[in-house]
C-alpha positions as CSV (number, residue, x, y, z in Angstrom):
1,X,53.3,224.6,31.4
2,X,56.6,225.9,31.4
3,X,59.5,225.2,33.7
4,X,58.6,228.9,35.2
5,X,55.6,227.7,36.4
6,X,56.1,224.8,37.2
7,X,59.3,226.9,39.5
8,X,56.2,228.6,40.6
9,X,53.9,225.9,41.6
10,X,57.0,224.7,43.6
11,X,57.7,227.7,45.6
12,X,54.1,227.9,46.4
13,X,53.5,224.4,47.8
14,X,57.2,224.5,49.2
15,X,55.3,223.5,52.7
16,X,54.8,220.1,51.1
17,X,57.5,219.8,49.2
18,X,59.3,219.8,51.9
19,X,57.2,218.8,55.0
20,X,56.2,215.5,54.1
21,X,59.6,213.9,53.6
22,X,60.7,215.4,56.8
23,X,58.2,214.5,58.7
24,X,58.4,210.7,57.3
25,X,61.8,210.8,57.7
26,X,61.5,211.9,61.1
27,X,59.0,209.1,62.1
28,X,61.7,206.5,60.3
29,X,64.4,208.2,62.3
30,X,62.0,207.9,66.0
31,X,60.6,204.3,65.0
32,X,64.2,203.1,64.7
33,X,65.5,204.8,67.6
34,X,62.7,203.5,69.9
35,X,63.3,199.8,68.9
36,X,65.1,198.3,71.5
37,X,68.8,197.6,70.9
38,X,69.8,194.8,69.3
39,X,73.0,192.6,69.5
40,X,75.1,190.5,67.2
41,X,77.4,187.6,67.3
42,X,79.7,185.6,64.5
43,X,80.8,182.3,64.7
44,X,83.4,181.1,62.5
45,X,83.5,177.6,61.3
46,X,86.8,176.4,59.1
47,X,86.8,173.0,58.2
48,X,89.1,172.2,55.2
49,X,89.2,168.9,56.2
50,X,85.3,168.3,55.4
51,X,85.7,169.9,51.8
52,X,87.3,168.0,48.4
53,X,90.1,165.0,49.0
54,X,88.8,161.3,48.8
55,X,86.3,160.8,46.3
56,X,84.6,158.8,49.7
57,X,83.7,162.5,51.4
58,X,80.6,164.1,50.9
59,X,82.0,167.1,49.6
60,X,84.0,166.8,46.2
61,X,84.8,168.0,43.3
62,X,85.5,171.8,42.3
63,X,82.6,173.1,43.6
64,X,82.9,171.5,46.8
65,X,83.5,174.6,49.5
66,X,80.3,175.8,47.7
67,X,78.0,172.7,48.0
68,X,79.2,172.6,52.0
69,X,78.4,176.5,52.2
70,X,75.1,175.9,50.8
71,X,74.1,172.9,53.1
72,X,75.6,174.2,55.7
73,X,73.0,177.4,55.7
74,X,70.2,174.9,54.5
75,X,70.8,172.9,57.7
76,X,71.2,175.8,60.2
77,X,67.5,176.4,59.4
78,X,66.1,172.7,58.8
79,X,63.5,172.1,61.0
80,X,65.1,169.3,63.1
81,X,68.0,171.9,64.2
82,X,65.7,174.7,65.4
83,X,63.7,172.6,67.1
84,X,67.0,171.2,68.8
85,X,68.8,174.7,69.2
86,X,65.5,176.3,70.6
87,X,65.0,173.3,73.2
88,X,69.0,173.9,74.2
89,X,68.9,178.1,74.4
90,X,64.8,178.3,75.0
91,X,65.0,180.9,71.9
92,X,61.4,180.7,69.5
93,X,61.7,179.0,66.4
94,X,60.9,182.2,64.3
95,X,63.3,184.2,66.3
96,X,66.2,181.6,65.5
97,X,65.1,181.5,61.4
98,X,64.8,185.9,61.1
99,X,68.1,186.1,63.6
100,X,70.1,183.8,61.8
101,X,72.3,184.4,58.9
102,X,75.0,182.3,56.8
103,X,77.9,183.6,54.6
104,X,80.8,182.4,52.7
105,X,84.3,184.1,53.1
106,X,85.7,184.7,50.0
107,X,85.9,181.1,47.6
108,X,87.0,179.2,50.6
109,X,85.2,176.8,52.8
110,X,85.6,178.8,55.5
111,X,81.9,180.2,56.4
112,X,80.7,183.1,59.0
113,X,77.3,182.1,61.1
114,X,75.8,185.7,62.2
115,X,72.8,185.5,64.7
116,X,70.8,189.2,65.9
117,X,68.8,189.5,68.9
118,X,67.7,191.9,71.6
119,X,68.7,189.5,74.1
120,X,72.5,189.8,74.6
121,X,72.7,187.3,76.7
122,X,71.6,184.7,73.7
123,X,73.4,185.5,71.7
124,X,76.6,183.1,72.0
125,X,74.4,179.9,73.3
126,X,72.5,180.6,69.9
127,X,75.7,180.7,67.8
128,X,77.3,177.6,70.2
129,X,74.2,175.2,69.5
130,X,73.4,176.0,65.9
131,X,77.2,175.4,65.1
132,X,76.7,172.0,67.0
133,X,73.9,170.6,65.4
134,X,74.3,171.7,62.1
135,X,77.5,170.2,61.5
136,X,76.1,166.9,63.7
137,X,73.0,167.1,61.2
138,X,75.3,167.0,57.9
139,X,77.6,164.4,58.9
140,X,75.8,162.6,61.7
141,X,73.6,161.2,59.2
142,X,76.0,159.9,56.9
143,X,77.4,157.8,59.9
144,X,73.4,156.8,59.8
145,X,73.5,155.6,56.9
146,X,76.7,153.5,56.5
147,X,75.3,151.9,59.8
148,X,72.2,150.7,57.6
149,X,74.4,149.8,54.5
150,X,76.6,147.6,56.9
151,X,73.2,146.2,58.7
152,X,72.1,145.4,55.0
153,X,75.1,143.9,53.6
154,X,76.0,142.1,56.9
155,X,72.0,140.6,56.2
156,X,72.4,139.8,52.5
157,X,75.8,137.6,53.4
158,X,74.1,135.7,56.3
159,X,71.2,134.8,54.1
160,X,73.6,134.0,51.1
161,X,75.7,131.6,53.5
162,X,73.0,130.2,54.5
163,X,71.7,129.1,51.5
164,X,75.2,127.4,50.5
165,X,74.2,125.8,53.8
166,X,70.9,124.6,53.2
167,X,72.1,123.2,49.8
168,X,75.0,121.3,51.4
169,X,72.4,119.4,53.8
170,X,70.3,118.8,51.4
171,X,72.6,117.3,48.5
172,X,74.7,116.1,51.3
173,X,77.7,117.3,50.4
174,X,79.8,119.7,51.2
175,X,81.9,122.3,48.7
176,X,81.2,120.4,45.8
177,X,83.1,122.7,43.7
178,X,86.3,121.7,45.6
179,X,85.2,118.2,45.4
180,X,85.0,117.8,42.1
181,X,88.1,119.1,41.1
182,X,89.9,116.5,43.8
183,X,87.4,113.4,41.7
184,X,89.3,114.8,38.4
185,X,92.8,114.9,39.5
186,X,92.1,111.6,41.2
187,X,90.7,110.2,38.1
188,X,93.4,111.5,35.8
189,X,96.4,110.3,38.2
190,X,94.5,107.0,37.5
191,X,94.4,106.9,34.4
192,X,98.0,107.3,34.2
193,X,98.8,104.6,36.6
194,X,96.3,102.3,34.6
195,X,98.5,102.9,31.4
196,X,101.5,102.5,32.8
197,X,100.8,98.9,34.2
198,X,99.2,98.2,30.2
199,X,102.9,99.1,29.4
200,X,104.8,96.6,31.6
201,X,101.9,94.2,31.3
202,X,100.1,94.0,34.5
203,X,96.5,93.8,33.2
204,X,95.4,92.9,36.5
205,X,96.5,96.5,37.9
206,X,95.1,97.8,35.0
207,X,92.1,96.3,35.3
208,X,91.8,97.6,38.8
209,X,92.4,101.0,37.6
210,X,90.0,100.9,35.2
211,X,87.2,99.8,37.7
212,X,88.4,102.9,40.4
213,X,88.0,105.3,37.2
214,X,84.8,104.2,36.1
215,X,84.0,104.4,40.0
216,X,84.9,108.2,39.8
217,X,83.1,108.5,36.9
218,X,80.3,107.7,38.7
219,X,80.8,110.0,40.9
220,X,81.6,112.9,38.4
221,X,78.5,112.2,36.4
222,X,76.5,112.8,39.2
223,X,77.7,115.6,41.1
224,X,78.6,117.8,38.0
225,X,74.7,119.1,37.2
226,X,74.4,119.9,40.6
227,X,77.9,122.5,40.3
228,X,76.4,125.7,38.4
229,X,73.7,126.2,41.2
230,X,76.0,125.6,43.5
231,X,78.3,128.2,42.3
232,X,75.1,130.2,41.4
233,X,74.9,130.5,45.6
234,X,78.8,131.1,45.7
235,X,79.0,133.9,43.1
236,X,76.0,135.2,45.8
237,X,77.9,134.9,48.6
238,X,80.7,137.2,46.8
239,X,79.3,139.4,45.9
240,X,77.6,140.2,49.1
241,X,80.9,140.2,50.6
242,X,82.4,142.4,48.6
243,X,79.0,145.0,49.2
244,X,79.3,144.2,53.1
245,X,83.5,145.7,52.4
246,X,82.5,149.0,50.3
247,X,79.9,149.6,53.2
248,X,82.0,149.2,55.8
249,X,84.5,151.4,54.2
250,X,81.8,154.2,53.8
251,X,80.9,153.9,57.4
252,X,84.7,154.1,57.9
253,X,85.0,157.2,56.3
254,X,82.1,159.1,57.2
255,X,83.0,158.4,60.7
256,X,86.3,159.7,60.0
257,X,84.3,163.2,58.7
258,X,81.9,162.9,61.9
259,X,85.5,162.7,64.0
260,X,86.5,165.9,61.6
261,X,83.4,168.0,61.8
262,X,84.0,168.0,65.9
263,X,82.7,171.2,66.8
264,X,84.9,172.1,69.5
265,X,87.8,172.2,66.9
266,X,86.0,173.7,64.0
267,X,83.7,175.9,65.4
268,X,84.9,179.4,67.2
269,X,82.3,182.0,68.4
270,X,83.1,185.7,68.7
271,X,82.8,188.3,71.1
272,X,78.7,189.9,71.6
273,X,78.7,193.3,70.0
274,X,75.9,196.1,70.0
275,X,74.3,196.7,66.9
276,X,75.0,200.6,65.5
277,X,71.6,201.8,65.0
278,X,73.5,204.4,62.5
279,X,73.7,202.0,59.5
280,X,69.5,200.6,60.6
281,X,68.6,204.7,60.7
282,X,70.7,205.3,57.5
283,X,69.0,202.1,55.4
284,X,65.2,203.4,56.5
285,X,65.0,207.0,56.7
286,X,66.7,207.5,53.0
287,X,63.8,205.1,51.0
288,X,61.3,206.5,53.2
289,X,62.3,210.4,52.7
290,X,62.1,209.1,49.2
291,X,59.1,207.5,49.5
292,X,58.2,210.9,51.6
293,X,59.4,213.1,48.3
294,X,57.2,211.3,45.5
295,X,54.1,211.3,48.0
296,X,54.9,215.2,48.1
297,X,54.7,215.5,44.4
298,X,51.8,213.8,44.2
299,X,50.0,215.8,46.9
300,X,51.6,219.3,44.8
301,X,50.0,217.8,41.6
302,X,46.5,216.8,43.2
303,X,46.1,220.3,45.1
304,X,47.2,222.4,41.9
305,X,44.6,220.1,39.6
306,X,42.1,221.0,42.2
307,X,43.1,224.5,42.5
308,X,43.4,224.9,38.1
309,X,39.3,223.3,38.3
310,X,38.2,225.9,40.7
311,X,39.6,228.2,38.6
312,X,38.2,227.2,35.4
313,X,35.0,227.0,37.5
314,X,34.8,230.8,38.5
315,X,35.8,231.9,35.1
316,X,33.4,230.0,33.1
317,X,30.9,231.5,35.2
318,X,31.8,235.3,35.5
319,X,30.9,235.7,31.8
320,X,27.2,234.4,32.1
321,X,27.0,236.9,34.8
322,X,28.1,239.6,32.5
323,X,25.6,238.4,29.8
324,X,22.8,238.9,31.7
325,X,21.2,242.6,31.6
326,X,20.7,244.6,34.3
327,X,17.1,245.2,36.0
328,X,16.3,248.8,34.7
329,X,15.1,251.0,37.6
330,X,10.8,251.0,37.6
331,X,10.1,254.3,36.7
332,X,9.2,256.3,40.0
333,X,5.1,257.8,40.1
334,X,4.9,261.2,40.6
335,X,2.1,262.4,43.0
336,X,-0.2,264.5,40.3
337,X,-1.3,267.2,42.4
338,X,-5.0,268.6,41.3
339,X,-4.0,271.8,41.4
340,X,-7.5,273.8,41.6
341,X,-6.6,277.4,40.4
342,X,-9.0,279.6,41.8
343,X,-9.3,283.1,40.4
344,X,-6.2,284.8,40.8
């Protein structure tokens, strides 16, 4: 076919051409304007302080405002926060997850939280509670956890201590390390006393020196095996101590973040606006009229192929009708009249 006919085809079927998109575009158009009106509120949360400084926050590093964006929209829909926004505003779970709607402004950690309802009067509570627990769900938990890290460490240097305690009553003695350091300056000041009274000749202070050293010795030779254990428990005790300090300094900071993250100083919600049902109409009726044209085009095509067949039909059979002869006429009987001539 040529673009003539094909100009043709148009012209005739211009009623569907034309009449299908309009009328889908016109039930778009109705089904939009019958929904009832919706409204819309922002709430704008900017908390710089929550985003990059001490390597001890929980949001670092150059892609820091986009890691708290991110967990920021995860945790507006987390199940926990729904549940606990819906029981605060009575909103449905499902309405709170399809109303709800998180964006970043720009590269900074400033963030928008949209919510859509049909119930103005929502609308803010919504944006109020989601705000509250979300933030309280990010950093609340953190303070969580540093409690149990402090609960843990605060357990592991009880336990240690009291093992150095249990070893003490049983070897009876106590701080042998410390001990043991007093027997050898003790012994080695005697030592020196015992060879200074060899020098001026007082063997009998000598010989008492040498019987207090050899009384230390004693003493040295048996508490020294029992020192590495001993400071096995001590090195223990440490090191615990040192954990128990890093988790109290977590628990410090994320406190500090919970103090931070304070909604009433980082959260701000917005006035309650209608929703234009200009922009709704003008994203539905345009794929639908589309939609509406290709369906048209379609229907053209199917009603000309079925047309084109019907014609093919009737001319395939008009020359089998001109084949066939036609019925000559039965000759018509004439009456043969006996004429009887008589004598004229």
């Amino acid at each position: 076919m040529e673009i003539v006919d094909y100009l043709r085809v148009a012209r005739r079927r211009l009623w569907v051409l034309v009449g299908v998109p309009v009328v889908a575009a016109a039930a778009a158009t109705a089904i939009v304007l019958l929904a009832p009106q919706r409204y819309a509120g922002t709430a704008y949360v900017a908390a710089p302080a929550l985003v990059g400084g001490a390597a001890a926050q929980q949001f670092t590093g150059v892609q820091a405002a986009n890691q708290f964006v991110a967990a920021f929209g995860a945790a507006v829909t987390a199940p926990k926060v729904v549940e606990q926004v819906s029981a605060d505003t009575g909103v449905g779970a499902g309405a709170l997850r399809d109303g709800l709607k998180v964006t970043q402004v720009g590269a900074s950690s400033q963030l928008e939280l949209r919510y859509t309802s049909t119930d103005r009067d929502t609308v803010s509570p919504v944006l109020a509670a989601t705000a509250e627990h979300a933030l309280e769900f990010l950093f609340s938990s953190q303070v969580e956890v540093g409690d149990r890290e402090v609960e843990t460490a605060t357990g592991e240097v009880t336990a240690a201590t009291a093992a150095i305690t249990d070893w003490e009553k049983t070897n009876k003695v106590s701080q042998p390390d410390k001990l043991y350091q007093a027997l050898l300056s003790e012994s080695a000041s005697l030592r020196r006393q015992q060879l200074e009274m060899a020098a001026v000749g007082n063997s009998g202070g000598a010989a008492s020196s040498a019987a207090a050293i050899a009384a230390l010795q004693k003493r040295l030779d048996a508490l020294g095996p029992k020192l590495p254990e001993y400071q096995a428990l001590i090195a223990q005790r440490d090191s615990a101590t040192a954990a128990l300090a890093k988790a109290r300094e977590g628990l410090q900071a994320a406190r500090a973040q919970v103090q931070a993250a304070d909604p009433a100083k980082v959260a701000s919600v917005g006035e309650t606006e209608r929703v234009s049902r200009t922009g709704a109409v003008i994203r539905t009726v345009v794929p639908v009229a589309g939609a509406g044209v290709l369906v048209a085009v379609l229907l053209v095509a199917l009603l000309e192929l079925v047309a084109r067949n019907r014609r093919a039909v009737a001319a395939a059979a008009a020359p089998a009708d001109a084949a066939t002869p036609a019925a000559v006429p039965a000759p018509r009987a004439h009456a043969v009249t006996d004429v009887t001539t008589a004598g004229r």
